[in-house]
C-alpha positions in Angstrom: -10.4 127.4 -77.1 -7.2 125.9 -78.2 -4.2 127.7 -78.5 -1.1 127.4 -80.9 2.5 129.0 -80.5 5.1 127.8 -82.5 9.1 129.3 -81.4 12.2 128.3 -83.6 14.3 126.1 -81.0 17.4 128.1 -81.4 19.6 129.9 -78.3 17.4 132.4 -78.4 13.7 131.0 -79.7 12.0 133.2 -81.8 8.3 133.4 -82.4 7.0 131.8 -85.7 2.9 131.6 -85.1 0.2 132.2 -82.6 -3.0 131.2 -83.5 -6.7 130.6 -81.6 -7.7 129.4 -85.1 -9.2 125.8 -84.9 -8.1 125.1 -88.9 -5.1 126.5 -88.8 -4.2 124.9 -85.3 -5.6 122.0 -86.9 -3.4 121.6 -90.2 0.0 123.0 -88.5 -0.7 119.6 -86.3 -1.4 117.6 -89.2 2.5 118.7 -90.4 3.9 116.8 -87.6 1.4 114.1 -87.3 -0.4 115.3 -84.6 -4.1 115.1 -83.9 -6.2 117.4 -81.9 -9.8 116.6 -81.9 -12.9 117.9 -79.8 -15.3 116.5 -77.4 -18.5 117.7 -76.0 -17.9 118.7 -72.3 -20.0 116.3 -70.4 -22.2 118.0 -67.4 -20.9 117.6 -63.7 -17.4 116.7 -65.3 -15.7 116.6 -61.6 -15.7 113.7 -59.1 -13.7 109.9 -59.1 -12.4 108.4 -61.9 -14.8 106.0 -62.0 -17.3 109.1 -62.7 -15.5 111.1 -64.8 -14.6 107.8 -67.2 -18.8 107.3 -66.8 -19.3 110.7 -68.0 -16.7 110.2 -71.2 -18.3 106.1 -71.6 -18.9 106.6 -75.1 -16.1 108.5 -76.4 -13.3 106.5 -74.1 -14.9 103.3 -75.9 -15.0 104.1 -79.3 -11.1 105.5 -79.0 -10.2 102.4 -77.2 -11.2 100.0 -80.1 -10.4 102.1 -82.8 -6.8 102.2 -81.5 -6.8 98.9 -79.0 -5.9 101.2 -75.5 -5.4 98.6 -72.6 -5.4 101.3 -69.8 -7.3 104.4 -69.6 -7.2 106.2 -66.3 -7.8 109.5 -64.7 -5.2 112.6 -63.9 -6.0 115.4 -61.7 -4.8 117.9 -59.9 -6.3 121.1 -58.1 -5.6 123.6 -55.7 -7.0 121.9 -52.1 -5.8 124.8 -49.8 -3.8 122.4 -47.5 -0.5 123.2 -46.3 1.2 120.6 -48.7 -0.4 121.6 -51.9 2.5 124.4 -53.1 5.4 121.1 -52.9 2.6 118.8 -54.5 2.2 121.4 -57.1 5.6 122.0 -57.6 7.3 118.2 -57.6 4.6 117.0 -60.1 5.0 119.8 -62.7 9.1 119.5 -62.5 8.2 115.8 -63.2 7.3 116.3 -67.0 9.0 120.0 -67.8 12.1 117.9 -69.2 11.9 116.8 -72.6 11.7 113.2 -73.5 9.9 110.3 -75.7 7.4 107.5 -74.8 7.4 104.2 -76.7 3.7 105.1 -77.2 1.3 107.6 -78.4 0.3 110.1 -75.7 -2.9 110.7 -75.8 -4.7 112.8 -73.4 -8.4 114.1 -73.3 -8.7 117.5 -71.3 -12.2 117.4 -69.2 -11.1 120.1 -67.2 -8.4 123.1 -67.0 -5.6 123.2 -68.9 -1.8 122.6 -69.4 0.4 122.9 -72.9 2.1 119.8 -74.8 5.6 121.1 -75.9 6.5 119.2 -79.2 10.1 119.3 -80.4 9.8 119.1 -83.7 12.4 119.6 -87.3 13.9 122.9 -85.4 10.9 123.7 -83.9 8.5 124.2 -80.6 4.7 124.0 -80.9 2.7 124.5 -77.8 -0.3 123.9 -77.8 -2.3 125.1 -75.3 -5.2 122.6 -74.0 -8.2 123.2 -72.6 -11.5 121.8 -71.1 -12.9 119.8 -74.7 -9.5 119.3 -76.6 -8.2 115.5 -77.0 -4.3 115.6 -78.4 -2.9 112.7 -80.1 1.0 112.8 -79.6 2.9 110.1 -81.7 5.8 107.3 -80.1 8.6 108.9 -80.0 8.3 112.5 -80.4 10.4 114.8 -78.5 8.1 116.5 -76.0 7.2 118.3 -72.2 4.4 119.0 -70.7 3.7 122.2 -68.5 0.5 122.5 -66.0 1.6 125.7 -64.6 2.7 126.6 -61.2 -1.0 126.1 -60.2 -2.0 123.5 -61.6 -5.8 122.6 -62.4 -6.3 120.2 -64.7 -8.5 116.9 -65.1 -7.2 115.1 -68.2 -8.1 111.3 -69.4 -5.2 109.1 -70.2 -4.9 107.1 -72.8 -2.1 103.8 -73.3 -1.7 100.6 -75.3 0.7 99.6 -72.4 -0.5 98.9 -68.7 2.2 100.5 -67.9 1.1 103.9 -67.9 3.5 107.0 -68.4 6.9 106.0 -69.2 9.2 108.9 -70.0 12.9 108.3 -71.6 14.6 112.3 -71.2 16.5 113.0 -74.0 18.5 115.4 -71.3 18.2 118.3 -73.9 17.5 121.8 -71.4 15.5 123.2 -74.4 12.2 123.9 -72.4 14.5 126.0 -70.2 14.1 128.6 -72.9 10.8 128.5 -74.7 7.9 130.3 -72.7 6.3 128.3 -69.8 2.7 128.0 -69.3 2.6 131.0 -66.7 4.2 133.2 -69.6 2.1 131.8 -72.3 -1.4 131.6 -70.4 -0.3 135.8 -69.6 0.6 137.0 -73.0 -2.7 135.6 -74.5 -5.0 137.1 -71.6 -2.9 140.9 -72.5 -3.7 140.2 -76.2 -7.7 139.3 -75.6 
């Protein structure tokens, strides 16, 4: 189930809203242009990105020609056990924690696990925690982050009008440094279940 906090984005961020309430998570979006649908969770949802895409055929290609996507790939990362996985971990979440834009929409479906989009947004932060079922439709050019946690396990398809993939412009603002991070986030709603 999808999860909304929203923090003032002051020195010292206070809490405005948390909410597990589909509608409500649903029309806050709406405020800022922001879409959150759901998708059935297909069976088997693991494997290549050649499977999972299978799996997701007939959802990927209806969003692809109602909104012309040129590239739609895979992301995923889990715990493997190896000796390398706490620095893989670790360099790929510090590569989105820092706010910044894209030139397109990101738009990401969550097959598996979980990770919250950040949105910066007239004074304030909503994060919306993803999970296994949601598909989030961030517009161009808002200010965002993304946080997978410091374990990270997530499988998440990718959506872009440009074959370019991710491009990120940071705006340089530290903000995420003080809003709640996934870890804190993902805790505080397990102590309040």
């Amino acid at each position: 189930m999808t999860h909304l906090s929203v923090y003032t984005d002051g020195e010292r961020p206070a809490t405005v809203l948390e909410t597990e309430d589909a509608g409500e998570i649903a029309a806050v979006l709406k405020e800022i242009d922001v879409v959150l649908r759901q998708w059935p969770v297909a069976e088997g949802h693991g494997g290549s990105q050649e499977e999972i895409l299978d799996a997701y055929r007939e959802q990927v290609d209806r969003v692809v020609a109602e909104e012309g996507y040129t590239l739609v790939d895979v992301a995923q990362l889990h715990p493997d056990g190896s000796p390398e996985w706490p620095a893989k971990a670790r360099a790929a979440r510090e590569k989105f924690l820092s706010e910044h834009t894209h030139d397109d929409d990101e738009v990401r479906y969550f097959v598996s696990g979980s990770g919250i989009f950040y949105l910066h947004v007239n004074d304030r932060v909503y994060a919306v925690l993803c999970e296994a079922g949601d598909l989030l439709t961030v517009p161009r050019d808002t200010t965002h982050w993304f946080d997978m946690g410091t374990e990270p396990d997530f499988t998440a398809i990718r959506f872009f009008h440009d074959d370019d993939g991710w491009v990120g412009d940071f705006t340089g603002d530290p903000i995420a440094e003080r809003i709640p991070d996934f870890d804190s986030i993902v805790a505080r709603r397990a102590s309040r279940a």
